[in-house]
N, C-alpha and C positions, 0 to 999 in steps of 0.2 A: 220666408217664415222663420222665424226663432227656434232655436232649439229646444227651448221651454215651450213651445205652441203646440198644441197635439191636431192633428191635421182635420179636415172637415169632412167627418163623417161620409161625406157621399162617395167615397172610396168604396165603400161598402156595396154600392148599389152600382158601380160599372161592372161591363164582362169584361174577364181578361181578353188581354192584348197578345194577339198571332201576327201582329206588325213585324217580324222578326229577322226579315230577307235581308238587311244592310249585318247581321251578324253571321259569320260561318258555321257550318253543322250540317248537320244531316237529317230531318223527324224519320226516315226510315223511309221502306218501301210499302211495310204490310199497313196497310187503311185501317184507322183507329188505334190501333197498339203502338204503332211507330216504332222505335226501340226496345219497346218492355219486354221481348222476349231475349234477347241478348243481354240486357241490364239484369233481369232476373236470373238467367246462364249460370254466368261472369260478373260479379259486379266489381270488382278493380278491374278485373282484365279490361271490361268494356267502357270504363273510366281510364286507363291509361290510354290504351289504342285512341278514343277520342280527345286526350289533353295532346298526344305528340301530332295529332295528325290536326288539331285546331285553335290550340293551346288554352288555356284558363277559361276561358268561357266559350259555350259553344251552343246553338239552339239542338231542339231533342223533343222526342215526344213521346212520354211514358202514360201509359195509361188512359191516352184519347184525350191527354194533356201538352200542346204544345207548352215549351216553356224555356228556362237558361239550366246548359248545368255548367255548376262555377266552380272551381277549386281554386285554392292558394291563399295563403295566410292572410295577405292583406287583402283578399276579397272579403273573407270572412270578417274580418276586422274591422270591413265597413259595413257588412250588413248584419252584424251581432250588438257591435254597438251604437250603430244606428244615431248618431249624432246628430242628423236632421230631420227623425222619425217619418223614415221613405220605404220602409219593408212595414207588412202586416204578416204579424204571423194568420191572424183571425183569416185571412182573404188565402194564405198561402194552402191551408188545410182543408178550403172551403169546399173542395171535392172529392176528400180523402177521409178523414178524422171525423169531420165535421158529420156527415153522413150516421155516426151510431155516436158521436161524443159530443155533439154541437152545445157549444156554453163550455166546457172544461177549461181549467187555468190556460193550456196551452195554446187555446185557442180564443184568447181576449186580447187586444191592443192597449197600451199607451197607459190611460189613468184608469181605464175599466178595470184593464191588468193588472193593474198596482192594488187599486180597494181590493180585488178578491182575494188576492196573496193574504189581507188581512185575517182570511179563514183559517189559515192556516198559524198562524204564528204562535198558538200555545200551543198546538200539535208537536211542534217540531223543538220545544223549548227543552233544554239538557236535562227536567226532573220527568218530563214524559218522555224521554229519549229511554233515559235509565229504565224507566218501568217496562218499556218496550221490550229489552232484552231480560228481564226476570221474565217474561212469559214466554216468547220466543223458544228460550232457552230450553225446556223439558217439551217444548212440542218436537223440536230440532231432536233432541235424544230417541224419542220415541218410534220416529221415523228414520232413524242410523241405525235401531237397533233393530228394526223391522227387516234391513236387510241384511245381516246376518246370514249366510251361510247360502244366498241364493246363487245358484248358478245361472249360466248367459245373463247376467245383471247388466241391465241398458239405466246409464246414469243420469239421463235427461227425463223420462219420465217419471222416476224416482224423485228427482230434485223439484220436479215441476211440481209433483201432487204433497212433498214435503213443505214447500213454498206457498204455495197454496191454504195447507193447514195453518200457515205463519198467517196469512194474508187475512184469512179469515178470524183469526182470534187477537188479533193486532191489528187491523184496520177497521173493522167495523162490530166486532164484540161477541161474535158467535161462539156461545158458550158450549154447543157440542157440534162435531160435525158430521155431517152426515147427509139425508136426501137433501134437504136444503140447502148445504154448500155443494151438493153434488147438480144442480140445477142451476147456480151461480159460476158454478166451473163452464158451464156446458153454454151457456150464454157469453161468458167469455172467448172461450174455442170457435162458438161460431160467429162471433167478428171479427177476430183477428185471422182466423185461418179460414173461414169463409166469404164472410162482410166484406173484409179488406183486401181480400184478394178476387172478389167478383170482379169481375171488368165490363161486366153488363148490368148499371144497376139500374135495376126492377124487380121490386116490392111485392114481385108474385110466385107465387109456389113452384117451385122447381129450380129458382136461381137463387145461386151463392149469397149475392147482395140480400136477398128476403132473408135466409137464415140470418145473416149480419142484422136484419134490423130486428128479425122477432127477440136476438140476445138484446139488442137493447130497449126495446120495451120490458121483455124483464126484469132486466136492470134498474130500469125507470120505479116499473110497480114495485120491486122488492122495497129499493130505500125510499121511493115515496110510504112505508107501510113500519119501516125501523126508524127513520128519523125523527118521529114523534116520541119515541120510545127512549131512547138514548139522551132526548135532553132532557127529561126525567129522571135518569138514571144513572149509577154511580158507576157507570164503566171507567175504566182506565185505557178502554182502545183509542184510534186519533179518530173514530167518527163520532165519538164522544163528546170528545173534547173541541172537534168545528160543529156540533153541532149547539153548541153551548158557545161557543163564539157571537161575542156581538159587536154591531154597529159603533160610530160615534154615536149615534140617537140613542144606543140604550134598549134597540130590539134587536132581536137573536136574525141572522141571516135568513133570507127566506127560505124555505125548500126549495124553489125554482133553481137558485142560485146551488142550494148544498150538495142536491143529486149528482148532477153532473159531475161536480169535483171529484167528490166521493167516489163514483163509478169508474172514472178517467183515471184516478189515484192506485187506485188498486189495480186496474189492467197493468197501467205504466212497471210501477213498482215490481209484480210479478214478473213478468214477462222480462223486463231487465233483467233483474238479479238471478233468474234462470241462463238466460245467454250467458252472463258473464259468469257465472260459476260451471255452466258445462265447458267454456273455454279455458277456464282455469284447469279444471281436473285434468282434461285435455294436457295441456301442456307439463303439468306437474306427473302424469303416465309417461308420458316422454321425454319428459327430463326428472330424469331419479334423484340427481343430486339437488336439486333442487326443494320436491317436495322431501327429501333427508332433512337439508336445511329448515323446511319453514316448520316439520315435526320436530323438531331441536330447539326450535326459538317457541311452539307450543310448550312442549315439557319442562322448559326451564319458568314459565308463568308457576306451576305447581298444581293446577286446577284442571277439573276436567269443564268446567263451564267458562266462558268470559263475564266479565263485571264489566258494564261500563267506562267503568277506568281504566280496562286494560286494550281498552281498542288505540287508544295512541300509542302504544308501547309495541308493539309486532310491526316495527319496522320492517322485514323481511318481506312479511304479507304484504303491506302497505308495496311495496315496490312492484311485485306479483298484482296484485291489483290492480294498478296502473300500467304496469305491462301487457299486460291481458287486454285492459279496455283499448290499449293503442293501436296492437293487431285486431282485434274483434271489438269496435265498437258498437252498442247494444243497442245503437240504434241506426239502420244503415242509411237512411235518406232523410233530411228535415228538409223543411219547404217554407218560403217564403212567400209574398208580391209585394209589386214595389206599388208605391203610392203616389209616385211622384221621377220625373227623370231623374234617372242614377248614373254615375260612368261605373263599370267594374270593367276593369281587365282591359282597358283604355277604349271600349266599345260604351256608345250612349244606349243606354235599355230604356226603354217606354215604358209609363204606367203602366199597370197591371198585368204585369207581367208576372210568371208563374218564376219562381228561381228553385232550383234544386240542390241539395249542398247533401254533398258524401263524405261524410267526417274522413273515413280511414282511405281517403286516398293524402289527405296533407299530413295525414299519422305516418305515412309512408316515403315521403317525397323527402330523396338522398340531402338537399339543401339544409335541411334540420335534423336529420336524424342519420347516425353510422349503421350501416349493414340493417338496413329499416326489414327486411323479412326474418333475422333472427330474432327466436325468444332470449332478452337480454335484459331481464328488469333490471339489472346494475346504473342502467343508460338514465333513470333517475334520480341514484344516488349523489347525495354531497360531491361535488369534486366532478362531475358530467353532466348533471343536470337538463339534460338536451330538452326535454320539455320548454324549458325558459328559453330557448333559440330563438323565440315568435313568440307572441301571447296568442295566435291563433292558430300556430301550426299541432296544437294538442287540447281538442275539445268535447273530450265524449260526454259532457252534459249539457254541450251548448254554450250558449254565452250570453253577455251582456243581461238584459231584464227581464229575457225567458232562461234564465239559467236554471238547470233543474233542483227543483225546491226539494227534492226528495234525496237528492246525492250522499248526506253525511247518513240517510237511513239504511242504502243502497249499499254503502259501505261498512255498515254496521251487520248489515242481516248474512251479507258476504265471509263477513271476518268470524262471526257467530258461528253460519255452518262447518267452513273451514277447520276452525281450533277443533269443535269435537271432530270431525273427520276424518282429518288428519291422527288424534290420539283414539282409533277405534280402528283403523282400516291401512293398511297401504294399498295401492294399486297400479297396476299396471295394462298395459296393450302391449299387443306383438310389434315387433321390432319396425317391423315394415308396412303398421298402420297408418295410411293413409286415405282418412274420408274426407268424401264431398260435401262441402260445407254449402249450407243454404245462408242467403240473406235475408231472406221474405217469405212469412211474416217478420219474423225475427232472425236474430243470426246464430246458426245453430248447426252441430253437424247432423248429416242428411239421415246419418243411419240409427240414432238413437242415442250416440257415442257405449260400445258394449266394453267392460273395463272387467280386468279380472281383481276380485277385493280379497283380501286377506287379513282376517281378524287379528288385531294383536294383542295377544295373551295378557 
């Protein structure tokens, strides 16, 4: 089949393949979980101990999922860019995501993938980018200034319900917040920290899995009930502007198609930009000279707010930013299935087979990066570059035609909270903090991350 052919639907309609005994690995001892409780533990730990003990690909069973977990550049590099369309993401998700997000961008193949991307393309255009941060901007103040002077200040649920306030007057138009983003909040928590983390799913009262879907039935009702509204209406948020998105034909997207997006945009978004800013303050607590520096490249902007135009220019950040996502990438497992026989890792995999891919174990791996556990954003500066070592050994958005369509906002709402935080606060932790980091839901430390702030005059 051609590379231009997109494959024949009846992918869709196989179960995955447990054919998997000709590849080395282990699914574990405990029945049904297999691995997941070591993988949830440890998740480098229990990703290296099984690369030196099996190497690059290895079978595994997370989550009542047999399947491959793959590391190393050039693996990635055949199943992100996908040059003979033989991975689905649609099929890879189909018992994870799919379950409260089913239809979202990330979970569509080939030319489906491609038309729906089209929802998005005035969204993401650099005069709606702009407007993004004029609003942004005084919500982000309001909430930095809210925390002023609190003692034991834990920095992640702060940021989370600050982000949050973003999410909501920036994504889909809510013009005050309150019970009703407090209900959208609360349907979100319980599929990502419930839903997604049941390992029994059944849609009845008393299991995790049900709270995960009663959030996304709400989710459902809500924008099936705003959709209507918005393309009527003069918002400047991005549900506005996809929902006023139209066809080649000349008709507006359907709701079937917008909800989902919509919904899946918004978890995605939040929930990112939270990890990767409690990782930042993190590192910038324990390394002083560092958050010195990036409050030095703030103060020389002039402003206490950023403009648009001034997000290319904080080099400093920019490196920080990408140093951060390389040790804590903000999303710890993506999933694929193949559609067709693949070799990875000089082993033949079978259709529909499940694959697993752990960004920040190739974020790590000595072959492309110097001293890979120190914080050393310099490693992407002009003159080291170590990023460009591999085009796949540094991918915390992904790759190839699922690359995430949200990443230049992701670093936009990042760089936003930062500049004021940075010129409002310094902070720090005790010398000898060291918390346990969770990967799942998201990747976050365990305890809250508690930071002592200090107002500057």
């Amino acid at each position: 089949m051609g590379a231009d052919q997109s494959p024949n639907l009846d992918y869709k309609e196989q179960e995955d393949c447990h054919d998997l005994d000709h590849i080395p690995g282990e699914y574990g001892a405990i029945p049904y979980l297999g691995k997941t409780i070591e993988l949830v533990n440890d998740l480098y730990g229990f990703i290296d101990k099984t690369y030196h003990k099996f190497g690059e690909v290895s079978k595994i069973k997370i989550g009542g999922q047999p399947g491959l977990l793959v590391v190393g550049a050039e693996n990635y590099k055949t199943i992100y860019l996908d040059r003979n369309k033989a991975f689905s993401a649609q099929m890879g998700y189909e018992k994870s995501l799919a379950n409260f997000y089913r239809k979202a961008l990330l979970l569509r193949d080939f030319d489906d993938h491609k038309f729906q991307r089209r929802m998005f393309q005035t969204a993401f255009k650099n005069d709606q980018m702009r407007g993004y941060v004029d609003i942004m901007n005084p919500l982000l103040k309001n909430n930095l200034d809210s925390w002023e002077n609190q003692k034991d200040f834990l920095f992640f649920p702060a940021v989370k319900k600050a982000l949050l306030d973003v999410g909501a007057t920036v994504f889909i138009g809510v013009e005050e917040i309150g019970p009703e983003m407090d209900k959208i909040n609360e349907a979100f928590l319980n599929i990502s920290e419930k839903g997604l983390m049941g390992l029994v799913k059944v849609d009845m009262p008393g299991f995790k899995f049900h709270k995960g879907k009663q959030g996304a039935r709400y989710l459902e009702e809500y924008f099936t009930k705003v959709i209507p509204e918005r393309r009527v209406g003069e918002g400047k948020d991005m549900l506005t502007h996809m929902a006023k998105e139209k066809m080649e034909s000349g008709e507006y997207f359907p709701d079937e198609d917008l909800i989902p997006q919509a919904s899946f945009l918004l978890f995605a978004a939040h929930d990112t930009t939270t990890s990767t800013l409690n990782h930042i303050i993190l590192h910038l607590a324990q390394e002083p000279e560092w958050q010195d520096k990036l409050r030095e490249e703030a103060q020389a902007l002039g402003r206490d707010q950023l403009t648009y135009e001034d997000l290319d220019n904080l080099e400093l950040m920019e490196l920080v930013f990408k140093e951060t996502l390389r040790m804590h990438p903000s999303v710890s497992m993506m999933q694929r299935r193949t559609i067709k026989e693949v070799e990875l890792g000089g082993h033949k995999v079978p259709p529909n087979t499940i694959i697993f891919v752990p960004p920040v174990y190739n974020h790590c791996m000595e072959e492309f990066w110097s001293a890979p556990f120190k914080f050393d954003p310099m490693r992407f500066a002009p003159g080291r570059e170590e990023h460009k070592n591999h085009s796949f050994c540094y991918m915390p958005f992904g790759g190839g035609a699922h690359k995430c369509i949200g990443m230049h906002f992701a670093n936009m709402i990042v760089k936003c909270f930062l500049h004021q935080f940075l010129l409002k606060y310094k902070w720090s932790v005790p010398a000898d903090y060291n918390p346990k980091m969770e990967a799942f839901p998201l990747p976050k430390t365990a305890d809250g991350l508690p930071i002592k702030l200090e107002a500057i005059s």
